[in-house]
N, C-alpha and C positions, 0 to 999 in steps of 0.2 A: 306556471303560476300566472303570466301574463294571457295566456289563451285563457282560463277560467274566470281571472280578474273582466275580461274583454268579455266574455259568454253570459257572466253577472250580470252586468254594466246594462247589457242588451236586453237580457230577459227582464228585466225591472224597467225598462224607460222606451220599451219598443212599441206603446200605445202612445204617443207623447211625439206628436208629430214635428217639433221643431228641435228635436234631436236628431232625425236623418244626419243634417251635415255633420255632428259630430261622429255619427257613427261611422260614417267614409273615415274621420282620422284616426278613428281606432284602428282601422283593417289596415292604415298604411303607420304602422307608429316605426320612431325612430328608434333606435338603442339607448337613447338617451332618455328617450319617454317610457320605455319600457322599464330602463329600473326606477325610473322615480316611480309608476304604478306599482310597482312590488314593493315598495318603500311601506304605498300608504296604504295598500290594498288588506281591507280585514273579508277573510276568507268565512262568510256565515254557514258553509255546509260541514264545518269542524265544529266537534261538543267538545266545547270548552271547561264543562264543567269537573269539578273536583272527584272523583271517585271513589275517594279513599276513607268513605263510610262503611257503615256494618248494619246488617239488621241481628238483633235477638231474637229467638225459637224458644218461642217460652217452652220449660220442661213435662212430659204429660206428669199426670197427679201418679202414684205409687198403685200400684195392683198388685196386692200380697196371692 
């Protein structure tokens, strides 16, 4: 989760030239940094959405 959180982080802010240094602290994080990223880390490639809809199939008309 920390390697994805780190892989996000990068592909969103790697046009953004005065983020370089922080990116060097990403690649050396501590275990301590690493679970507070997982803490706060919301994962956008997960559909979070509710599922548990229905569609209706309307019935055909009667053909005697």
């Amino acid at each position: 989760m920390v390697e994805e959180s780190r892989l996000q982080y990068k592909d969103y802010y790697e046009s953004d030239a005065e983020e370089e240094g922080f990116f060097e602290y990403l690649d050396n994080f501590t275990n301590r940094d690493k679970i507070r990223m997982m803490e706060i880390f919301e994962d956008f490639t997960v559909d979070k959405s509710d599922n548990k809809t229905y569609a209706s199939i309307a019935k055909r008309e009667y053909n005697p």
